[in-house]
mmJSON file of the N, C-alpha and C atoms, coordinates in Angstrom:
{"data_MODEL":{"atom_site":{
"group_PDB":["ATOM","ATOM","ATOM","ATOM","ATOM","ATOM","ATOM","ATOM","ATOM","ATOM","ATOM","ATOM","ATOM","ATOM","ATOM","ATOM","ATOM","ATOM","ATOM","ATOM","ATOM","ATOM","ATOM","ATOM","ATOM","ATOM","ATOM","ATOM","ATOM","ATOM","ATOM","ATOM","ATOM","ATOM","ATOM","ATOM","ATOM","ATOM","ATOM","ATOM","ATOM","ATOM","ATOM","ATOM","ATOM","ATOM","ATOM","ATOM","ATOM","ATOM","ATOM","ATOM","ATOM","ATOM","ATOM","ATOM","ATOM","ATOM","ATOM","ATOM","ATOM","ATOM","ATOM","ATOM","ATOM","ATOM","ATOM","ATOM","ATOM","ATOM","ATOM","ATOM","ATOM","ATOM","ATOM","ATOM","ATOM","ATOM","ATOM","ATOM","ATOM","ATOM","ATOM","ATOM","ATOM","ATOM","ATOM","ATOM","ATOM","ATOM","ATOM","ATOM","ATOM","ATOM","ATOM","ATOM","ATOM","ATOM","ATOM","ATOM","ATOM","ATOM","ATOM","ATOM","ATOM","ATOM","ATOM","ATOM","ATOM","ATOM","ATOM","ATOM","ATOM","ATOM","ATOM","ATOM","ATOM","ATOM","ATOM","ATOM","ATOM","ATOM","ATOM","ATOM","ATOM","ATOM","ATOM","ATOM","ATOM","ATOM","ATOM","ATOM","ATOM","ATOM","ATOM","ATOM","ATOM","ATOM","ATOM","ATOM","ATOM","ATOM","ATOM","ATOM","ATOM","ATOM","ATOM","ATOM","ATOM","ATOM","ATOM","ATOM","ATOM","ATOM","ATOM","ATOM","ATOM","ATOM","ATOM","ATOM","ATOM","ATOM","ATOM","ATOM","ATOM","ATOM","ATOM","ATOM","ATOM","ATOM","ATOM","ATOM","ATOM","ATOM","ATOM","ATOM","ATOM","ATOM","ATOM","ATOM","ATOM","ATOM","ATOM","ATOM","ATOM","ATOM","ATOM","ATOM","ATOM","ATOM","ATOM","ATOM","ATOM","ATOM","ATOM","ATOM","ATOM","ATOM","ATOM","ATOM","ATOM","ATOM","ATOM","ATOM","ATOM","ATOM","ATOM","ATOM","ATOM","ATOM","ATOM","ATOM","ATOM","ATOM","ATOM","ATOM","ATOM","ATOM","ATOM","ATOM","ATOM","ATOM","ATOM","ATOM","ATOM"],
"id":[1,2,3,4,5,6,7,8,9,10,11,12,13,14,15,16,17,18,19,20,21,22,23,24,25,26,27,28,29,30,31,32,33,34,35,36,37,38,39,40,41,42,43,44,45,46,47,48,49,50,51,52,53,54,55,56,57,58,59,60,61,62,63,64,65,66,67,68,69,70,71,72,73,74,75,76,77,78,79,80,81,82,83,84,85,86,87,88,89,90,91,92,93,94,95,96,97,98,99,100,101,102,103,104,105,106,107,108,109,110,111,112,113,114,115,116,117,118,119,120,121,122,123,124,125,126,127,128,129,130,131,132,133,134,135,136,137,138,139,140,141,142,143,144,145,146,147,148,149,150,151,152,153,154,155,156,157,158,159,160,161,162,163,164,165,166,167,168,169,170,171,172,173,174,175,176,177,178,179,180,181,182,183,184,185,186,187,188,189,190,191,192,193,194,195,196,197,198,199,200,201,202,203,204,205,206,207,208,209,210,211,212,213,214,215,216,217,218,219,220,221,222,223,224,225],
"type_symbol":["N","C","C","N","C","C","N","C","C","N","C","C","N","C","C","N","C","C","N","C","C","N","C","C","N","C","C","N","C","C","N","C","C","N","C","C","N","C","C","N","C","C","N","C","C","N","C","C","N","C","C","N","C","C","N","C","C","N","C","C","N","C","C","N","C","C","N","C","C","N","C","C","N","C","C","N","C","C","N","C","C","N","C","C","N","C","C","N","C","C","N","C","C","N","C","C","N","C","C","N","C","C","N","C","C","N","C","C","N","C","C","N","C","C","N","C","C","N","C","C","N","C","C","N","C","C","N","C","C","N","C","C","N","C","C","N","C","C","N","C","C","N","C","C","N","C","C","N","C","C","N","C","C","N","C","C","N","C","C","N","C","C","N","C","C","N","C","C","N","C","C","N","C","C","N","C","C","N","C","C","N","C","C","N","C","C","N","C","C","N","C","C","N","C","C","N","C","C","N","C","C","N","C","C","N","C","C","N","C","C","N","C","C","N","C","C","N","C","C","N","C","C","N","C","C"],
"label_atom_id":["N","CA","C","N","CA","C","N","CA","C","N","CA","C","N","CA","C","N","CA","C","N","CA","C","N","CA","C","N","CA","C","N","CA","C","N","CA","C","N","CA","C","N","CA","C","N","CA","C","N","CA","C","N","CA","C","N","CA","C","N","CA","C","N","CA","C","N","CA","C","N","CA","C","N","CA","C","N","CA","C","N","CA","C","N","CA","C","N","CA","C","N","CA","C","N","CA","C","N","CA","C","N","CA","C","N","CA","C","N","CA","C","N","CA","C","N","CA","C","N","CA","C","N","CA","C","N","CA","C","N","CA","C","N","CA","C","N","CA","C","N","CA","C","N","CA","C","N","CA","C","N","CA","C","N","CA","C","N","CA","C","N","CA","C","N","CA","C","N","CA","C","N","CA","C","N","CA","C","N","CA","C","N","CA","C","N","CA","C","N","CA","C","N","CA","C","N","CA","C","N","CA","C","N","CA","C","N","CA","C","N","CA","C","N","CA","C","N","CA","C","N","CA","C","N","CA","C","N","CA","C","N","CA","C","N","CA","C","N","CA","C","N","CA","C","N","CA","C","N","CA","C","N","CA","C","N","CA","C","N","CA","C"],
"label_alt_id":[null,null,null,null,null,null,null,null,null,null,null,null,null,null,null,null,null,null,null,null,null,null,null,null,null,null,null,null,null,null,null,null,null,null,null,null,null,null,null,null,null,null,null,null,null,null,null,null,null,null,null,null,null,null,null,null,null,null,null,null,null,null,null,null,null,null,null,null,null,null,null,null,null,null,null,null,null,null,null,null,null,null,null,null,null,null,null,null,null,null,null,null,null,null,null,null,null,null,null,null,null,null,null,null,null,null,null,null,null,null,null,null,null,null,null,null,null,null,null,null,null,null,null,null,null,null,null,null,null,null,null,null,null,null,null,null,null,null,null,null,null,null,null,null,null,null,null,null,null,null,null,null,null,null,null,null,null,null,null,null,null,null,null,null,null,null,null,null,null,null,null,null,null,null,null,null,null,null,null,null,null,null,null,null,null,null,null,null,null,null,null,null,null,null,null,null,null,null,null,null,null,null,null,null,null,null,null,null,null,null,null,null,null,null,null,null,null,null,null,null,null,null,null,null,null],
"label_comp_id":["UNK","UNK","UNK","UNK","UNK","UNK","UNK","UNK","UNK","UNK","UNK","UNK","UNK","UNK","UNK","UNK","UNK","UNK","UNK","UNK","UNK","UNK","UNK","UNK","UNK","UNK","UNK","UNK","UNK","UNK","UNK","UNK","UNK","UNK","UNK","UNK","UNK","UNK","UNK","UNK","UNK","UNK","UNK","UNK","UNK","UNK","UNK","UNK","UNK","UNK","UNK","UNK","UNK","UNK","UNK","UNK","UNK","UNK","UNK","UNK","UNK","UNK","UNK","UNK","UNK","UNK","UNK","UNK","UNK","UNK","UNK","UNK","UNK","UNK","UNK","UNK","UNK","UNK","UNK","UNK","UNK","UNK","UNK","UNK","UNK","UNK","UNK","UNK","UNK","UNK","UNK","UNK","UNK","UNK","UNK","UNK","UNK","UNK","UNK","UNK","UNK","UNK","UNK","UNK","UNK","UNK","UNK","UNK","UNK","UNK","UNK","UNK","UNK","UNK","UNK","UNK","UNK","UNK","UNK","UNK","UNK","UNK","UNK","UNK","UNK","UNK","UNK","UNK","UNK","UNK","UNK","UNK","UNK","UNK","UNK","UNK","UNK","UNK","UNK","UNK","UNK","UNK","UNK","UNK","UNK","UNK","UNK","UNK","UNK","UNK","UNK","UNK","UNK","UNK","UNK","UNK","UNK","UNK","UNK","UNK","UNK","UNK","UNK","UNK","UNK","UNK","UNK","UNK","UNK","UNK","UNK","UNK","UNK","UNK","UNK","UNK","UNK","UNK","UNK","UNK","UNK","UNK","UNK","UNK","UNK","UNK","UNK","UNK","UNK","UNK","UNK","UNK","UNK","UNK","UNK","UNK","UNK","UNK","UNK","UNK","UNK","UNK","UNK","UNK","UNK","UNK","UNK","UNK","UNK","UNK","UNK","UNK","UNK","UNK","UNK","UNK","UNK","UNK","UNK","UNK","UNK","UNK","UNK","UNK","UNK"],
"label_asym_id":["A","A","A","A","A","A","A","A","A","A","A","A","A","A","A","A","A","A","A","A","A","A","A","A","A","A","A","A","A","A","A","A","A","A","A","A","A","A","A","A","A","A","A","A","A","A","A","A","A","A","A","A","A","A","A","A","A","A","A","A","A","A","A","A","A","A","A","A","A","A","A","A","A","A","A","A","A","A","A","A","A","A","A","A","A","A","A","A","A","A","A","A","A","A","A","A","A","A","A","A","A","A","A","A","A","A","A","A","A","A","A","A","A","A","A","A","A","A","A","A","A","A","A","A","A","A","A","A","A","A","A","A","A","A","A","A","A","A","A","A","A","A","A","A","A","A","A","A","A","A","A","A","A","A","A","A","A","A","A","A","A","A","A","A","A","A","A","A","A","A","A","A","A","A","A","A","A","A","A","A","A","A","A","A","A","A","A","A","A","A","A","A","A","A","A","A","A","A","A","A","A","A","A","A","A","A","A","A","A","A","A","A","A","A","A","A","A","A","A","A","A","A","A","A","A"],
"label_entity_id":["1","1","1","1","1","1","1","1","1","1","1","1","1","1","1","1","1","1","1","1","1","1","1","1","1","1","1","1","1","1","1","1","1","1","1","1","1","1","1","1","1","1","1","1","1","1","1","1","1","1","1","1","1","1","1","1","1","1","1","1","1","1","1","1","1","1","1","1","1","1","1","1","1","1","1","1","1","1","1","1","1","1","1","1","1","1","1","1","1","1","1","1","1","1","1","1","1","1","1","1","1","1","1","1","1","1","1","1","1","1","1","1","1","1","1","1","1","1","1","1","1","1","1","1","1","1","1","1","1","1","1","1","1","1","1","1","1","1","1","1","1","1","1","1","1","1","1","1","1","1","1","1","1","1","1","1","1","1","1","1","1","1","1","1","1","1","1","1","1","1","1","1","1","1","1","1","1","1","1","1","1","1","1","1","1","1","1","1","1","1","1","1","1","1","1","1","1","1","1","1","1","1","1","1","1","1","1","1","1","1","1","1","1","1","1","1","1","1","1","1","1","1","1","1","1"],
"label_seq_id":[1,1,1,2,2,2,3,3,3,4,4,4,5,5,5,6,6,6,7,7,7,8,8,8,9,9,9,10,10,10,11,11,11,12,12,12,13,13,13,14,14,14,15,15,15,16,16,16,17,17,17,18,18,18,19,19,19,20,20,20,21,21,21,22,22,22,23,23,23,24,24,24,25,25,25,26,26,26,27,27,27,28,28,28,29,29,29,30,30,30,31,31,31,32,32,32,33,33,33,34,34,34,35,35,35,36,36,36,37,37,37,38,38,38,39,39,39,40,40,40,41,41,41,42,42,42,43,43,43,44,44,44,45,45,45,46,46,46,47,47,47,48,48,48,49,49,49,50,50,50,51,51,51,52,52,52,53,53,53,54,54,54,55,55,55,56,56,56,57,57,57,58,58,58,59,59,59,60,60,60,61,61,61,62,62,62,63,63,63,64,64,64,65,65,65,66,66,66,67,67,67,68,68,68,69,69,69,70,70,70,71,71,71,72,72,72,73,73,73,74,74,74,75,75,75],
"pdbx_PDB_ins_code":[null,null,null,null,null,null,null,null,null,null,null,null,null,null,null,null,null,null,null,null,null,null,null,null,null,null,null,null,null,null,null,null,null,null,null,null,null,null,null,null,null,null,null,null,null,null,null,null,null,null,null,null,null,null,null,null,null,null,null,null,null,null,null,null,null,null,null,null,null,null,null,null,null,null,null,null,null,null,null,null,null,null,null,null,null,null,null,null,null,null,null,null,null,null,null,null,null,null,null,null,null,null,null,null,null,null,null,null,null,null,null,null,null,null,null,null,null,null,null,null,null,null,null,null,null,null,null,null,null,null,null,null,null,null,null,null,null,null,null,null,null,null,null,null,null,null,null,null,null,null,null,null,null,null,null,null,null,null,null,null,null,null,null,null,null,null,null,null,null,null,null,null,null,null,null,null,null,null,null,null,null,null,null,null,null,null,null,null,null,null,null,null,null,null,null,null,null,null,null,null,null,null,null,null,null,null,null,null,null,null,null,null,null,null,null,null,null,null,null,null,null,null,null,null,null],
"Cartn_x":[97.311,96.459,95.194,94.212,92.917,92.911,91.822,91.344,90.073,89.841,88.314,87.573,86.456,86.089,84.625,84.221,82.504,81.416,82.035,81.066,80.691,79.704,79.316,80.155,81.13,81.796,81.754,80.284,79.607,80.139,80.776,80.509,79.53,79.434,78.078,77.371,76.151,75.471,74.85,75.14,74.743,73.084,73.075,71.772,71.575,70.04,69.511,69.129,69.987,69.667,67.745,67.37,66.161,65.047,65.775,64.766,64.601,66.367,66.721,65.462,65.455,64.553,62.935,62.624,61.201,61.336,62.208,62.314,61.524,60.46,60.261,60.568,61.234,62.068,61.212,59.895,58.774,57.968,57.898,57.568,58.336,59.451,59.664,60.423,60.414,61.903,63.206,63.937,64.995,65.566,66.307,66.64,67.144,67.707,68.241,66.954,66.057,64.477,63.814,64.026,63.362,63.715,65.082,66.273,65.701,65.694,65.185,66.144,67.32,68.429,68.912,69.73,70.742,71.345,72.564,73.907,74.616,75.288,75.752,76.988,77.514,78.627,78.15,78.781,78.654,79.551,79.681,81.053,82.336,82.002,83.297,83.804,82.907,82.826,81.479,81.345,80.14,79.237,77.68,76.737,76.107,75.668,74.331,73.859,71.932,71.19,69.756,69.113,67.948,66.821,65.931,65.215,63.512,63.685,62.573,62.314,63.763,63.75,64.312,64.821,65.034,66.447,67.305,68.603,69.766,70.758,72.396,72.847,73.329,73.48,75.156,75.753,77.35,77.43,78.47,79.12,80.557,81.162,82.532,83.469,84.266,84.932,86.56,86.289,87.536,88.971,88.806,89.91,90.89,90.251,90.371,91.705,91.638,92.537,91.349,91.878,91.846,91.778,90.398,90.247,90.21,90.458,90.174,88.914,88.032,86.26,86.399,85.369,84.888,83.589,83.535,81.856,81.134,81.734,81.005,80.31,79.098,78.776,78.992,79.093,79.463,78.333,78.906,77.748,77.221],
"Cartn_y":[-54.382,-53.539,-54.32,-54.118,-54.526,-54.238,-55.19,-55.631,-55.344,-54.469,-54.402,-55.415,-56.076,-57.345,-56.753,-57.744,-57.586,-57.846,-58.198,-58.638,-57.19,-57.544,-56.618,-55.992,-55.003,-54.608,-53.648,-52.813,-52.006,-51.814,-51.302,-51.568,-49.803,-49.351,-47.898,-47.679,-47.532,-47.194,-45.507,-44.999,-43.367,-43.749,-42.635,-41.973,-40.466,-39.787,-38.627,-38.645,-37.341,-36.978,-36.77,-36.179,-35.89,-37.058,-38.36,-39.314,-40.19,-39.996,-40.692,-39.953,-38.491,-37.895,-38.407,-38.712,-39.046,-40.851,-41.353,-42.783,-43.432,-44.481,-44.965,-46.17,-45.99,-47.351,-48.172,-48.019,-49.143,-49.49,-49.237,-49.009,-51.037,-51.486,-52.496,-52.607,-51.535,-51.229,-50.316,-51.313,-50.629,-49.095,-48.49,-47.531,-47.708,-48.564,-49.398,-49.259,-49.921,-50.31,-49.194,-48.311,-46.7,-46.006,-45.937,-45.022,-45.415,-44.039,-43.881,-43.443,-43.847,-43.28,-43.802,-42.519,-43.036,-42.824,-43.569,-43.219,-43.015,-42.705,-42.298,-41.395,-41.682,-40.973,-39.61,-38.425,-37.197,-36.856,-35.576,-35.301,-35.287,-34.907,-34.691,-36.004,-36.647,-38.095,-38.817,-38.62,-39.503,-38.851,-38.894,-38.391,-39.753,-39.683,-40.198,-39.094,-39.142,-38.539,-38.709,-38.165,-38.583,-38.484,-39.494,-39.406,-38.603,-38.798,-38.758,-37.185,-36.298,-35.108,-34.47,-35.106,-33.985,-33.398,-34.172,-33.533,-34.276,-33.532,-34.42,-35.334,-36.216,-37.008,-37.023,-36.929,-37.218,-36.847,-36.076,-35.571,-35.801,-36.428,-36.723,-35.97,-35.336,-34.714,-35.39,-36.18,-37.097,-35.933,-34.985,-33.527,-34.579,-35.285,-35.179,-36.573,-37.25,-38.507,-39.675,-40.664,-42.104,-42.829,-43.783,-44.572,-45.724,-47.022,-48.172,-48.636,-49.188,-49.337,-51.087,-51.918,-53.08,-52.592,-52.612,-52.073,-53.861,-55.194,-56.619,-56.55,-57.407,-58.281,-59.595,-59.863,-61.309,-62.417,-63.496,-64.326,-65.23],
"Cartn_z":[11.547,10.732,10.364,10.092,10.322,9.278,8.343,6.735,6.473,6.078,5.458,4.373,4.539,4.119,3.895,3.275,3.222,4.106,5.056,6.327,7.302,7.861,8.562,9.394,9.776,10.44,11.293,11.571,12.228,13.277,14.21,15.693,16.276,15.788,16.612,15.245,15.152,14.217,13.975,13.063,13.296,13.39,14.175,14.188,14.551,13.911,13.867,14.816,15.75,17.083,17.389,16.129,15.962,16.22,15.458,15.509,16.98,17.67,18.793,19.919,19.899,20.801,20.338,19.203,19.208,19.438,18.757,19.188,20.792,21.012,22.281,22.564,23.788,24.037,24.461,24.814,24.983,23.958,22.623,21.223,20.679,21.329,21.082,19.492,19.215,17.807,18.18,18.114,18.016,17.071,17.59,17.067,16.1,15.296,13.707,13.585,13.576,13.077,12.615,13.349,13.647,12.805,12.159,11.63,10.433,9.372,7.893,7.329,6.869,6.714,5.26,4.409,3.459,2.777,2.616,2.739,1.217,0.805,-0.323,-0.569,-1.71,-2.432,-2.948,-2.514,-3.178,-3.47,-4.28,-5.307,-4.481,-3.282,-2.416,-1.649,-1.194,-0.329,-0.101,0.941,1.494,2.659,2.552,3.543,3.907,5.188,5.809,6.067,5.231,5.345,6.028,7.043,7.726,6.168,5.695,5.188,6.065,7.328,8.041,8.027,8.491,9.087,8.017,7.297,5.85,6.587,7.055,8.1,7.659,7.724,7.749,9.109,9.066,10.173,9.666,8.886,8.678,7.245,7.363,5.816,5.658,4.932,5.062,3.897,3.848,2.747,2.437,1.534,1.499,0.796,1.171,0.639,-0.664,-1.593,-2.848,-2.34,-1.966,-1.367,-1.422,-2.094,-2.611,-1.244,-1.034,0.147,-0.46,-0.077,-0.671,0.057,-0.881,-0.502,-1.019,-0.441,-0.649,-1.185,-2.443,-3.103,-3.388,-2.716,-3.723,-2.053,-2.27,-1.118,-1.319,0.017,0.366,-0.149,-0.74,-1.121,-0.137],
"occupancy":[1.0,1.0,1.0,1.0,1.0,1.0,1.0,1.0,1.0,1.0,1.0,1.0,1.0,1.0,1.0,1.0,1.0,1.0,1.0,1.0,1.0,1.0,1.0,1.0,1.0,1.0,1.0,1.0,1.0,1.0,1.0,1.0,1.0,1.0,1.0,1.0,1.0,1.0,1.0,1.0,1.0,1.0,1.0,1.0,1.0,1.0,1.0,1.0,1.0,1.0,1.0,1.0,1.0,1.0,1.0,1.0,1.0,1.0,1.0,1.0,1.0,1.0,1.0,1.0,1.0,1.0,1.0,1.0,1.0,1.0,1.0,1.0,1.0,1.0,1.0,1.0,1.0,1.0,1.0,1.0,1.0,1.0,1.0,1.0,1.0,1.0,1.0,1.0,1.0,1.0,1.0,1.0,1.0,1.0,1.0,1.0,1.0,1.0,1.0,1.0,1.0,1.0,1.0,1.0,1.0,1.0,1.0,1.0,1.0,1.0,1.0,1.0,1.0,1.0,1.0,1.0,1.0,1.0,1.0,1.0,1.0,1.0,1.0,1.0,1.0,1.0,1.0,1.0,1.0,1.0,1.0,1.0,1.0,1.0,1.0,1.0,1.0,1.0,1.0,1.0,1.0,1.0,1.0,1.0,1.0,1.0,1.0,1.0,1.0,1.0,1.0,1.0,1.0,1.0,1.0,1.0,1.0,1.0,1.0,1.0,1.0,1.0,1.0,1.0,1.0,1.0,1.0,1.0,1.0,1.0,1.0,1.0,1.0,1.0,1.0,1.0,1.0,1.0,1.0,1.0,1.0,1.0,1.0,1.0,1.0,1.0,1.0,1.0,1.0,1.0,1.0,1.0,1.0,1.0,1.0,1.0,1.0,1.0,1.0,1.0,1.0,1.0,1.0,1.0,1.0,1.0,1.0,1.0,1.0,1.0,1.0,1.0,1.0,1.0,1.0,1.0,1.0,1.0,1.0,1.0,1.0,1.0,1.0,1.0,1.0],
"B_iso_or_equiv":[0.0,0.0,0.0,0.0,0.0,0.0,0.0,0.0,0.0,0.0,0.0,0.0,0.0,0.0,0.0,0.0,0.0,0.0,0.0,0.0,0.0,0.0,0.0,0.0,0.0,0.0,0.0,0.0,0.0,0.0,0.0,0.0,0.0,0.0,0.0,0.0,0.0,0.0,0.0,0.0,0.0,0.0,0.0,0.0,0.0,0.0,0.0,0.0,0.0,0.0,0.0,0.0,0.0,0.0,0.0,0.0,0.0,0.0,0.0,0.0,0.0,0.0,0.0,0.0,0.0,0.0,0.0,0.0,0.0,0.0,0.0,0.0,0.0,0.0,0.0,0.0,0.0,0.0,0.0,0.0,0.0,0.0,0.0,0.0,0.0,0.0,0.0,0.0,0.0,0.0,0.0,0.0,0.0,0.0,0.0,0.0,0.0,0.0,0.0,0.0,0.0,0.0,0.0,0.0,0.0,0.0,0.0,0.0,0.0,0.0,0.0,0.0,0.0,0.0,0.0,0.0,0.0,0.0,0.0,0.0,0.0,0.0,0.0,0.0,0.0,0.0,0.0,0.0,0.0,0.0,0.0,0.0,0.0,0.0,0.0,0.0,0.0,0.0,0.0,0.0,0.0,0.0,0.0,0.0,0.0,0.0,0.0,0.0,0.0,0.0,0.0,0.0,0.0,0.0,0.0,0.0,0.0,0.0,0.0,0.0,0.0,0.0,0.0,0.0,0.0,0.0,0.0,0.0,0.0,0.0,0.0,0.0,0.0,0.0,0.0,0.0,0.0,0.0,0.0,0.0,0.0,0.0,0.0,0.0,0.0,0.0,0.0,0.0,0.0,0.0,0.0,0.0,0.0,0.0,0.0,0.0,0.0,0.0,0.0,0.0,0.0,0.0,0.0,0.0,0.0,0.0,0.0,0.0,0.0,0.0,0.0,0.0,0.0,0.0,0.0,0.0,0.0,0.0,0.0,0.0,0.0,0.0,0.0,0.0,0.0],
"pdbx_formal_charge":[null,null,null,null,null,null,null,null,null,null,null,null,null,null,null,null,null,null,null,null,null,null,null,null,null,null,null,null,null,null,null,null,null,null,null,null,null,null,null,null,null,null,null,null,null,null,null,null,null,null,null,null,null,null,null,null,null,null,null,null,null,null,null,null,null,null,null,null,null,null,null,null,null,null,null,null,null,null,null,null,null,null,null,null,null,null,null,null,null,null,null,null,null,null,null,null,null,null,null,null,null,null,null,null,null,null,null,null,null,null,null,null,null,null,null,null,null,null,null,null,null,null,null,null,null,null,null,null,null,null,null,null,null,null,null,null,null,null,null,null,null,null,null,null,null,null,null,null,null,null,null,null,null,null,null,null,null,null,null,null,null,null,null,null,null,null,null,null,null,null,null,null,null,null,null,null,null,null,null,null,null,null,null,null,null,null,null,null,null,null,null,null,null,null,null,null,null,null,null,null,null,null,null,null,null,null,null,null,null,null,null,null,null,null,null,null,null,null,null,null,null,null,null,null,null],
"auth_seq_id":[1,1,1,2,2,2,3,3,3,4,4,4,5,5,5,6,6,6,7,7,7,8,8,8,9,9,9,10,10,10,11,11,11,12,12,12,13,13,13,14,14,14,15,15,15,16,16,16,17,17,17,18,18,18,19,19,19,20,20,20,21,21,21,22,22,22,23,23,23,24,24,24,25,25,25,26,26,26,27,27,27,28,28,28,29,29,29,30,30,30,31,31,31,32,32,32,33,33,33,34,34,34,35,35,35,36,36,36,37,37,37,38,38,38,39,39,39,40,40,40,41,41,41,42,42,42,43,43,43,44,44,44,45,45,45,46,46,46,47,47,47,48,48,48,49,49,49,50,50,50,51,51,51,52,52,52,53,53,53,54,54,54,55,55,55,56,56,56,57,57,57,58,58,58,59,59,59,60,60,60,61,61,61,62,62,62,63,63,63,64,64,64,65,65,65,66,66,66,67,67,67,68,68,68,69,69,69,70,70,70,71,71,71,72,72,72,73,73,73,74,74,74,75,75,75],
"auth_comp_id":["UNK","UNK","UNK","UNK","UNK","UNK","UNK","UNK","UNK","UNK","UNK","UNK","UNK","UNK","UNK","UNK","UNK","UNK","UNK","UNK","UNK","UNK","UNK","UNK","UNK","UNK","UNK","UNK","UNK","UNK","UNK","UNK","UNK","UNK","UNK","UNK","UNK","UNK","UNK","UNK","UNK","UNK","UNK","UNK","UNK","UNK","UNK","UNK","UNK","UNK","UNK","UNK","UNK","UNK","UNK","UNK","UNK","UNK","UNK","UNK","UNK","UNK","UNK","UNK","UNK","UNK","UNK","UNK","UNK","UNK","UNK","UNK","UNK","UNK","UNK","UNK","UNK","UNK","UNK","UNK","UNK","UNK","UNK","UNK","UNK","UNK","UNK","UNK","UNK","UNK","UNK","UNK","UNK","UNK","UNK","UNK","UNK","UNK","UNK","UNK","UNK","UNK","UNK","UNK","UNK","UNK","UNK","UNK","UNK","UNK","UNK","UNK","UNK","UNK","UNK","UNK","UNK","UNK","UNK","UNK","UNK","UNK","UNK","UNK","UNK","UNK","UNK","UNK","UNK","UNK","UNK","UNK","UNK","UNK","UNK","UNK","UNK","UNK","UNK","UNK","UNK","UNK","UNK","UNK","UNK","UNK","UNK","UNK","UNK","UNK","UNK","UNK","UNK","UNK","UNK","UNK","UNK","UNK","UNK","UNK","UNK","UNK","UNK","UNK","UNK","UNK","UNK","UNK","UNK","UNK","UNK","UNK","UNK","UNK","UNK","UNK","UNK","UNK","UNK","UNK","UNK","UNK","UNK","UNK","UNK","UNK","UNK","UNK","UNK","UNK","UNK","UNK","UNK","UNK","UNK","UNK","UNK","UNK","UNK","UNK","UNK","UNK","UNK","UNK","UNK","UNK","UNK","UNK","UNK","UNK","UNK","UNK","UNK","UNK","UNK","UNK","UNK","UNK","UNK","UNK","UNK","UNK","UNK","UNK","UNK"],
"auth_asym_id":["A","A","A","A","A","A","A","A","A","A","A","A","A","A","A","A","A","A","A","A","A","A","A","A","A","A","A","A","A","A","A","A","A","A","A","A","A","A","A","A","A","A","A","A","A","A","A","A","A","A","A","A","A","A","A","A","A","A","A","A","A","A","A","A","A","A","A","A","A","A","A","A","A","A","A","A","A","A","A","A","A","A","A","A","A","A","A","A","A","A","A","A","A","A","A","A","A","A","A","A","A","A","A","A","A","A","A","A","A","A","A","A","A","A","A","A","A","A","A","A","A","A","A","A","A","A","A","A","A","A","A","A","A","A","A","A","A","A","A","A","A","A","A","A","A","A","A","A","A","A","A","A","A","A","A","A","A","A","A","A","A","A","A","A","A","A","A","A","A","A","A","A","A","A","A","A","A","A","A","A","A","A","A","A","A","A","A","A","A","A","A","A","A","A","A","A","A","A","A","A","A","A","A","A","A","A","A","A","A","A","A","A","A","A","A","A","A","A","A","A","A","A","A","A","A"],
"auth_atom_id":["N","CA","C","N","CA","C","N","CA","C","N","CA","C","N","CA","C","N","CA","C","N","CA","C","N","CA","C","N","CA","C","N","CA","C","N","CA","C","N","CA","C","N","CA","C","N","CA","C","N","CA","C","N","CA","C","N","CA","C","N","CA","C","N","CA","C","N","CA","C","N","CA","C","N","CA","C","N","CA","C","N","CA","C","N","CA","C","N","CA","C","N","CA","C","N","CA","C","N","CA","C","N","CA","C","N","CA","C","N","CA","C","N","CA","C","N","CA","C","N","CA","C","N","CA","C","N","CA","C","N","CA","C","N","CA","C","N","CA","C","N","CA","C","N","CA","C","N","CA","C","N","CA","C","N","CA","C","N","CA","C","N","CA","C","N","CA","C","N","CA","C","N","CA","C","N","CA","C","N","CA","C","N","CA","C","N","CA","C","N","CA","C","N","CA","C","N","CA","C","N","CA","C","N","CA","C","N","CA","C","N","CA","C","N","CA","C","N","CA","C","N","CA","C","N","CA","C","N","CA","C","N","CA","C","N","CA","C","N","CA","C","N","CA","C","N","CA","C","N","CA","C","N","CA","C","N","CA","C","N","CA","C"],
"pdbx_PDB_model_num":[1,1,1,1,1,1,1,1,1,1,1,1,1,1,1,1,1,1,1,1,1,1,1,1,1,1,1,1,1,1,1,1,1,1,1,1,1,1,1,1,1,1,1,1,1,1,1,1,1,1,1,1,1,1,1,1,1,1,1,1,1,1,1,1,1,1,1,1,1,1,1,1,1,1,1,1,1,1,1,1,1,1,1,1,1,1,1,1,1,1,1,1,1,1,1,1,1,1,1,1,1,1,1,1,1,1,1,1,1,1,1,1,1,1,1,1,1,1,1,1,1,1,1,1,1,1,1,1,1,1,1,1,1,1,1,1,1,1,1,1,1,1,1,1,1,1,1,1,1,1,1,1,1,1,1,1,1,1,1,1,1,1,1,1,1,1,1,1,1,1,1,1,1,1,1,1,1,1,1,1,1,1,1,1,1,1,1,1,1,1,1,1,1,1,1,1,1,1,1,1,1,1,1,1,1,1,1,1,1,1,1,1,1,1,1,1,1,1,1,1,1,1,1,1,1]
}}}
């Protein structure tokens, strides 16, 4: 079983289909770089929100069940 820690544990990063289509891959920024995004707790769970396009990129509805979260960063 795998441990959630404070370290970066990313492995795919969301992104806005919207921004991916205007994104240029000869522009020399990555699509992280590009991405205006952010993320947050709402009453139900958690969104990533496109700041750019005013769009939902992920809405999560935790149906009222307890997740265990690492909220410290690592020093």
């Amino acid at each position: 079983m795998k441990t959630i820690t404070a370290d970066n544990q990313i492995q795919m990063f969301l992104h806005c289909k919207l921004c991916l289509e205007e994104w240029n891959m000869t522009s020399g920024v990555s699509p992280k770089d590009f991405a205006k995004i952010s993320v947050g707790w709402t009453v139900l769970g958690f969104q990533a929100w496109c700041n750019r396009h005013e769009a939902n990129i992920l809405n999560v509805d935790f149906e009222g069940q307890k997740h265990k979260a690492i909220t410290y960063r690592k020093k």
